[in-house]
N, C-alpha and C positions, 0 to 999 in steps of 0.2 A: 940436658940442662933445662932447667925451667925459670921463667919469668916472674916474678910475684911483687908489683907495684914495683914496677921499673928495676929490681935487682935481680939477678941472676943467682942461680944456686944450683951449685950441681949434688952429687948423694950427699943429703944434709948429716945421716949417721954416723956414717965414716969421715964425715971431713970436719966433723964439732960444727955444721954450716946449714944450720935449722934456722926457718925464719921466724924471727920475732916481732908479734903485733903487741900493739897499747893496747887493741880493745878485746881482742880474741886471745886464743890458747892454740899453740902448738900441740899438732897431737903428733906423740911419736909412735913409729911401726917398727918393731925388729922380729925379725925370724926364731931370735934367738930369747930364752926364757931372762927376764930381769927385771928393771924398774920401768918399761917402757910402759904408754896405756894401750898397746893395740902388741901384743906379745903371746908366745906360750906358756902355758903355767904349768911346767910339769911340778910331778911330786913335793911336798914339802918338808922338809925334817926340821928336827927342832934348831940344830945348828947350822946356818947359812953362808955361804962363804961367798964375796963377791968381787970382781974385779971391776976396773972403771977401763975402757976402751975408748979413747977421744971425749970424755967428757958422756959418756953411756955406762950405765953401770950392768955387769950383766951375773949370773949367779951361776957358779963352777961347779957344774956337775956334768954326769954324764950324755946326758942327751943334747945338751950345748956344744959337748968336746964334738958328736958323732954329726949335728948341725955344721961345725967349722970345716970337718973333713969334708962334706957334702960340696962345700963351696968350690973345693979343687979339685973334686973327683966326683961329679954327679952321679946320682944315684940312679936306680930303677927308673921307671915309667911310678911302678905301684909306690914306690917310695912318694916321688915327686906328687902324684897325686892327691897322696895319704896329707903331706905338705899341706896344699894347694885347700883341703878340706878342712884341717887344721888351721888356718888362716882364716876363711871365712866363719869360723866358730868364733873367734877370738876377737875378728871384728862386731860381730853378730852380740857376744858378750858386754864388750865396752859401750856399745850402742844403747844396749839394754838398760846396762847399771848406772851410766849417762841419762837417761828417760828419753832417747833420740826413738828406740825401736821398740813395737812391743809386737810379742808374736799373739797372732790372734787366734783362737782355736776354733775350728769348723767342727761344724756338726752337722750330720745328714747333708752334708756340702753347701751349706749354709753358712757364712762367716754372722757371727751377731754382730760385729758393729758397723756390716757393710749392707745387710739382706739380699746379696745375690750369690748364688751359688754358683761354686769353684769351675762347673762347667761352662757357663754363660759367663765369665769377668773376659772375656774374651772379642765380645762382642759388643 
C-alpha cells in the first residue's frame, strides 16, 4: 500500500485505483503490451484487437496471452531477466520521447556535455 497526499492506494492497475492529480499526470506502468505510457510494444499489424481490463486497455496477442500465463506460473531466471531488461527499455523509452532522459554519447570516454571521462565520474 502506498500513501500519496493523505490517501492510500493499493495496485492502482488492477483495482481502476490510480491516483489523480489537478497539476500533474499519472504515469501508467504495465507488464503487459497496450495503451499504457511505460509498457511493451511488441510487434504491430495493421488490425489491432483490444480488450479493456478495469478500466486498462490492453492489445490481444500473443505475447500478452504468454505474459498472463507468466503471472501463475513463473518463468525461468533467463526469462525473468529478459522481463526485467525489457522494462527498463520501455522506461528508458518514454523518458526519452517525454524529453525527461537523453542518452549522451562518449567518446574516447569523454561524455561532451559533462567533460570528464567515464573512468573518473566516479571520483
Amino acid at each position: 500500500m502506498h500513501i500519496i497526499c493523505e490517501q492510500k492506494y493499493y495496485d492502482g492497475g488492477m483495482t481502476d485505483n490510480l491516483p489523480i492529480f489537478a497539476k500533474d499526470r499519472t504515469v501508467r506502468v504495465s507488464p503487459f503490451d497496450g495503451c499504457q505510457e511505460i509498457c511493451p510494444h511488441d510487434a504491430r499489424h495493421r488490425r489491432q484487437l483490444y480488450t479493456s481490463v478495469h478500466n486498462q486497455s490492453f492489445r490481444v496477442n500473443f505475447p500478452n496471452v504468454v505474459r498472463g500465463i507468466h503471472t501463475f506460473w513463473p518463468p525461468s531466471h533467463d526469462v525473468l531477466e529478459m522481463y526485467q531488461l525489457q522494462g527498463v527499455a520501455d522506461a528508458k523509452r518514454f523518458l526519452r520521447d517525454e524529453g525527461f532522459y537523453e542518452q549522451s554519447v562518449v567518446i574516447n570516454g569523454i561524455r561532451p556535455n559533462r567533460g570528464r571521462s567515464e573512468s573518473n565520474s566516479s571520483t
